[in-house]
LUMPADO-887328 format. One record per residue (C-alpha): x, y, z; residue in three letters; residue number from 1. Coordinates in Angstrom, 3 decimals, padded with zeros to 6 digits. Example, Ala and Ser with C-alpha at 12.3 -4.5 7.8 and 13.67 -1.06 7.14 Angstrom:
<atoms>
{atom {012.300; -004.500; 007.800}; ALA; 1}
{atom {013.670; -001.060; 007.140}; SER; 2}
</atoms>
This chain:
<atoms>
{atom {-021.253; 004.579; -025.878}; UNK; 1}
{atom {-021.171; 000.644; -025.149}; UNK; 2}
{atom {-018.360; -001.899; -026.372}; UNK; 3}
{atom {-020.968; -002.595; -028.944}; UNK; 4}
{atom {-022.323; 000.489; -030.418}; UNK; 5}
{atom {-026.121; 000.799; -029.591}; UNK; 6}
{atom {-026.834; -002.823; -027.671}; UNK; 7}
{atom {-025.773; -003.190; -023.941}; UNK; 8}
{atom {-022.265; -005.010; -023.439}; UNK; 9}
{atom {-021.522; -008.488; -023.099}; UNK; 10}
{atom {-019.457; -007.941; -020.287}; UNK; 11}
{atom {-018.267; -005.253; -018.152}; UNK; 12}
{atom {-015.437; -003.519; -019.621}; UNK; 13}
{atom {-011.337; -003.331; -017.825}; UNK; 14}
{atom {-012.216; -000.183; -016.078}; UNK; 15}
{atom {-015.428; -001.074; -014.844}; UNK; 16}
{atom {-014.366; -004.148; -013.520}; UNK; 17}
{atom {-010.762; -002.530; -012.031}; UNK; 18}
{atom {-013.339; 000.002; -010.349}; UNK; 19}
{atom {-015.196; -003.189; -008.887}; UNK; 20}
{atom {-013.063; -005.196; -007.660}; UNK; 21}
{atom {-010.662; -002.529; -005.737}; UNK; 22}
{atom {-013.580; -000.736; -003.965}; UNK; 23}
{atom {-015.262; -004.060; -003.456}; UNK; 24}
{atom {-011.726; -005.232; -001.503}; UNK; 25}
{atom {-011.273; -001.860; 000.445}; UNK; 26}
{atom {-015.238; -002.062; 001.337}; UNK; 27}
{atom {-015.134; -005.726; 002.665}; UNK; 28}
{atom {-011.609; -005.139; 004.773}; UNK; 29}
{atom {-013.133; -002.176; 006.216}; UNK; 30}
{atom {-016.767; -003.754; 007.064}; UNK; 31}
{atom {-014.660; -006.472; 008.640}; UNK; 32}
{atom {-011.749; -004.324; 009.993}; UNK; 33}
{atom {-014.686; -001.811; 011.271}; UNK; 34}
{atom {-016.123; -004.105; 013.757}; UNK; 35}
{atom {-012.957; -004.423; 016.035}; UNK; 36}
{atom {-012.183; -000.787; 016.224}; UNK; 37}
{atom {-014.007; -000.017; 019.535}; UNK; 38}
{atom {-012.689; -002.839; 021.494}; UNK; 39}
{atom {-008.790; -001.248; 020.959}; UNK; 40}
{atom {-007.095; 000.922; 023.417}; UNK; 41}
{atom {-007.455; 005.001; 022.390}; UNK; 42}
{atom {-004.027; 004.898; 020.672}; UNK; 43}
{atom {-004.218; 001.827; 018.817}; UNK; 44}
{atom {-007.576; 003.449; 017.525}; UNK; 45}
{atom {-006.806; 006.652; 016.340}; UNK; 46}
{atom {-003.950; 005.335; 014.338}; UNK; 47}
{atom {-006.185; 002.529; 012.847}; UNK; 48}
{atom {-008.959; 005.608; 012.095}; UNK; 49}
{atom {-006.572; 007.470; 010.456}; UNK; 50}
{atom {-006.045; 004.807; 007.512}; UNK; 51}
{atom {-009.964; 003.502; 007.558}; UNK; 52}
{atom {-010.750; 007.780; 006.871}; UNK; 53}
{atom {-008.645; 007.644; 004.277}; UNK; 54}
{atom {-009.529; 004.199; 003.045}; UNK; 55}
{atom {-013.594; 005.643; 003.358}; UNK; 56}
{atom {-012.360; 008.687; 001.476}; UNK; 57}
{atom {-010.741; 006.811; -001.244}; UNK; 58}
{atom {-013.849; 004.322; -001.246}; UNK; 59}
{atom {-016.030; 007.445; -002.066}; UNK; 60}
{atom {-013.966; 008.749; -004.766}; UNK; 61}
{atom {-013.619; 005.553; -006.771}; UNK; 62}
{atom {-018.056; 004.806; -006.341}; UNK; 63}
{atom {-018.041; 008.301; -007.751}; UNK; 64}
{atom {-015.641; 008.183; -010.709}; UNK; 65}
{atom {-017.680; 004.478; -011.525}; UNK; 66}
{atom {-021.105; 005.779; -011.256}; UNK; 67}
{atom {-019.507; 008.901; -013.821}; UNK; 68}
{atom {-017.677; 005.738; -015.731}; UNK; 69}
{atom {-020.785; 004.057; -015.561}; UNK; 70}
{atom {-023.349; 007.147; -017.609}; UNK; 71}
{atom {-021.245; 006.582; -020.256}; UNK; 72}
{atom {-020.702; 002.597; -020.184}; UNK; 73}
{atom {-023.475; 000.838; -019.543}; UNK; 74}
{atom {-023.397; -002.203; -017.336}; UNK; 75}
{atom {-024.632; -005.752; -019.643}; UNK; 76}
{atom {-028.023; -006.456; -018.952}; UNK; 77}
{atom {-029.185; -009.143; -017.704}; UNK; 78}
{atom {-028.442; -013.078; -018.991}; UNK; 79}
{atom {-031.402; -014.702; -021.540}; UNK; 80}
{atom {-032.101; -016.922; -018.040}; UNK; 81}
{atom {-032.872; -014.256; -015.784}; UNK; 82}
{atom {-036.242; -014.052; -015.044}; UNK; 83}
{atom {-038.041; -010.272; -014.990}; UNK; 84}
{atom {-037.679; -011.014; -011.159}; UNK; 85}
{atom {-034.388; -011.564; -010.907}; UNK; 86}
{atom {-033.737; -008.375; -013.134}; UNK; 87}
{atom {-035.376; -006.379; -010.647}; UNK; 88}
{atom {-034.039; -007.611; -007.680}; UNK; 89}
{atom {-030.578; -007.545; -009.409}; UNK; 90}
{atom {-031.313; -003.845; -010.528}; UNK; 91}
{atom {-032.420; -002.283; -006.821}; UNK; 92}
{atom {-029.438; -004.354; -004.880}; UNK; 93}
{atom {-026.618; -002.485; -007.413}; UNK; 94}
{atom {-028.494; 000.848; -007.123}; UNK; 95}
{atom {-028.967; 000.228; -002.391}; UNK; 96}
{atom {-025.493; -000.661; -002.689}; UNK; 97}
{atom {-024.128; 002.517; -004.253}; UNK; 98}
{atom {-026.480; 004.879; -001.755}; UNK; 99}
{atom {-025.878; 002.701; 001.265}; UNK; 100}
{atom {-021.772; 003.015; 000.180}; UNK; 101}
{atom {-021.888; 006.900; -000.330}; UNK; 102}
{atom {-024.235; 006.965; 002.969}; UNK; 103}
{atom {-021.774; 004.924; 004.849}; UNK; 104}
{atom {-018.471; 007.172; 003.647}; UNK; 105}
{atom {-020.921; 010.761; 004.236}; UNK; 106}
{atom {-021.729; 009.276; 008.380}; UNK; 107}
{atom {-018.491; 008.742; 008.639}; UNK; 108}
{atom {-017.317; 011.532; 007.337}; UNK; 109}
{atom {-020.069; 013.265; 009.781}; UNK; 110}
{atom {-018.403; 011.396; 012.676}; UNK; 111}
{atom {-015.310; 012.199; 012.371}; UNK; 112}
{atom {-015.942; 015.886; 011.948}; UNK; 113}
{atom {-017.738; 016.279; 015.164}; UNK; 114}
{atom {-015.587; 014.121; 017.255}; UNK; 115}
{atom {-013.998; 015.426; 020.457}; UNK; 116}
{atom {-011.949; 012.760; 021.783}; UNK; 117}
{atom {-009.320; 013.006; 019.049}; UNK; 118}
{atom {-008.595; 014.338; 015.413}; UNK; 119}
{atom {-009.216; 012.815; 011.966}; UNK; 120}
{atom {-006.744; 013.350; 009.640}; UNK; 121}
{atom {-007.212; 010.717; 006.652}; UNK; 122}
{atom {-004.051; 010.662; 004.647}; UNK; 123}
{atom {-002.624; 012.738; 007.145}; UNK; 124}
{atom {-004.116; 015.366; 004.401}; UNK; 125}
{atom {-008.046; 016.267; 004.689}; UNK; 126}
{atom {-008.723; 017.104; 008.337}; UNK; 127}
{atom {-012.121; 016.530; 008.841}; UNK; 128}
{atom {-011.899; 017.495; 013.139}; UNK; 129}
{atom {-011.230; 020.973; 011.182}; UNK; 130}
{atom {-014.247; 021.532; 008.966}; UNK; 131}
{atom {-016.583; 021.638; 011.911}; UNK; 132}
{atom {-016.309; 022.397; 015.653}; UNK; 133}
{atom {-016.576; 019.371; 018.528}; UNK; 134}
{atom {-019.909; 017.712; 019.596}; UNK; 135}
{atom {-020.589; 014.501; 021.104}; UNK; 136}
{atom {-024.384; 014.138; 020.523}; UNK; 137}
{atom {-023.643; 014.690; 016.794}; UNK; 138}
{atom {-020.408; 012.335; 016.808}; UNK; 139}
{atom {-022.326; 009.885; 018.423}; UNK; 140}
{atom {-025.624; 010.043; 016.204}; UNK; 141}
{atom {-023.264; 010.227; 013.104}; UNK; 142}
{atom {-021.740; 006.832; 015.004}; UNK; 143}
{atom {-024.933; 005.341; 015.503}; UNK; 144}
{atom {-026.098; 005.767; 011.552}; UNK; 145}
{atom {-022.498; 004.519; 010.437}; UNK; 146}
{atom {-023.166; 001.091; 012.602}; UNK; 147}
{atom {-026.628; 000.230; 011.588}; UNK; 148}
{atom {-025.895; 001.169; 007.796}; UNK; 149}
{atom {-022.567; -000.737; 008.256}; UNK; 150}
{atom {-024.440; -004.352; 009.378}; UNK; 151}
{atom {-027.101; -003.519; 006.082}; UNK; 152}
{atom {-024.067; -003.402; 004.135}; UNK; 153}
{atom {-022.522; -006.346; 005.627}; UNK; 154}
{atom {-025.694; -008.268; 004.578}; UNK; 155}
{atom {-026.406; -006.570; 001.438}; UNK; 156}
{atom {-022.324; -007.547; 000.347}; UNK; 157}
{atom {-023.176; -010.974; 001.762}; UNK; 158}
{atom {-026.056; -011.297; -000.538}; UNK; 159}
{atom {-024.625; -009.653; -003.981}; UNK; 160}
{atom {-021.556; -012.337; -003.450}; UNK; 161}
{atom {-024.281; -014.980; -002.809}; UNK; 162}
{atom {-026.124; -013.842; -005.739}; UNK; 163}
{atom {-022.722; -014.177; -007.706}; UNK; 164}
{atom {-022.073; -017.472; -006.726}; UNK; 165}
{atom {-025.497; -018.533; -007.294}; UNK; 166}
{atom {-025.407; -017.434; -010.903}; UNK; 167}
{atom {-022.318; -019.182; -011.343}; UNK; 168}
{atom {-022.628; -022.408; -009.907}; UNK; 169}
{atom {-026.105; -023.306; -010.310}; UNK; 170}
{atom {-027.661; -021.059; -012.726}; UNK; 171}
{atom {-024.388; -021.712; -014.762}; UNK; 172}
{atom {-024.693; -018.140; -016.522}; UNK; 173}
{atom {-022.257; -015.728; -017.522}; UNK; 174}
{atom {-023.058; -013.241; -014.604}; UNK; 175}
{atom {-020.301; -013.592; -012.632}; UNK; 176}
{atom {-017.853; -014.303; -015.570}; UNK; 177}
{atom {-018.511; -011.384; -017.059}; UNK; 178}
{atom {-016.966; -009.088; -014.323}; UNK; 179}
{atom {-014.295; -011.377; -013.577}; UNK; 180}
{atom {-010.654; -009.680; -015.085}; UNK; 181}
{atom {-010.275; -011.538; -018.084}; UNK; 182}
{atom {-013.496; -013.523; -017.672}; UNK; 183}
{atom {-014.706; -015.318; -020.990}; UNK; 184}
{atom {-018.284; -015.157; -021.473}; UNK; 185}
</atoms>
């Protein structure tokens, strides 16, 4: 059910927007964290892979309890200035973030169980070295498809802040507003 019985929301409600803005800080520190990780020295590396696991695990966990959150709460649709266009554009960026975000966790996840060089421990809990046996030509593929989808990311992020930003400083519309924490619209 929505805040307002049948009709879509105003605005998105505390938990959706608690669920928003922590995976969207954890997501953006680790796309920008990420890109230095290769350039460290072995040990400085597998300590700093050991938190971004368990960061990526978390990550995946909180996309999955909003897109469950989400069946039942319905995101606000989209503002009376929003052309059909927009809508769309608006609709397939939310739905290629969430797939490129479980993607990115699931090749991670795929590199770090077939990684030879050292284990993966995130939380120093869920050992995924353990839940499959070494190999470097699937460590490195997994590697490869975490990279690529972690630039589209990068860009896609880019663009959903610039979209934000756009709606709020020149459109002048409640989109970003609405999903701000106590964000009047």
């Amino acid at each position: 059910m929505s805040e307002l019985g049948s009709e879509a929301p105003v605005k998105y409600g505390a938990t959706a927007k608690w669920l928003h803005w922590l995976a969207g800080f954890i997501i953006i520190v680790m796309l920008i964290a990420g890109r230095t990780l290769e350039s460290l020295p072995i040990d400085e590396r597998t300590q700093i892979i050991m938190v971004h696991s368990g960061l990526g695990t978390l990550v995946l966990v909180l996309l999955l309890v909003r897109l469950w959150w989400r069946r039942g709460h319905p995101p606000p649709g989209p503002t009376p200035n929003m052309s059909a266009r927009q809508a769309s554009l608006s609709t397939l960026m939310h739905r290629a973030l969430y797939v490129l975000f479980i993607l990115q966790v699931l090749f991670g996840m795929g590199q770090a169980m077939f990684l030879t060089e050292y284990p993966v421990v995130a939380f120093g809990i869920i050992d995924y070295s353990a839940m499959a046996t070494g190999n470097e030509g699937l460590a490195r593929a997994f590697h490869i498809a975490h990279g690529i989808n972690s630039l589209i990311l990068s860009i896609l992020v880019l663009g959903h802040i610039g979209a934000a930003l756009y709606h709020h400083f020149v459109e002048k519309d409640a989109v970003l507003r609405r999903m701000l924490p106590g964000g009047k619209v």
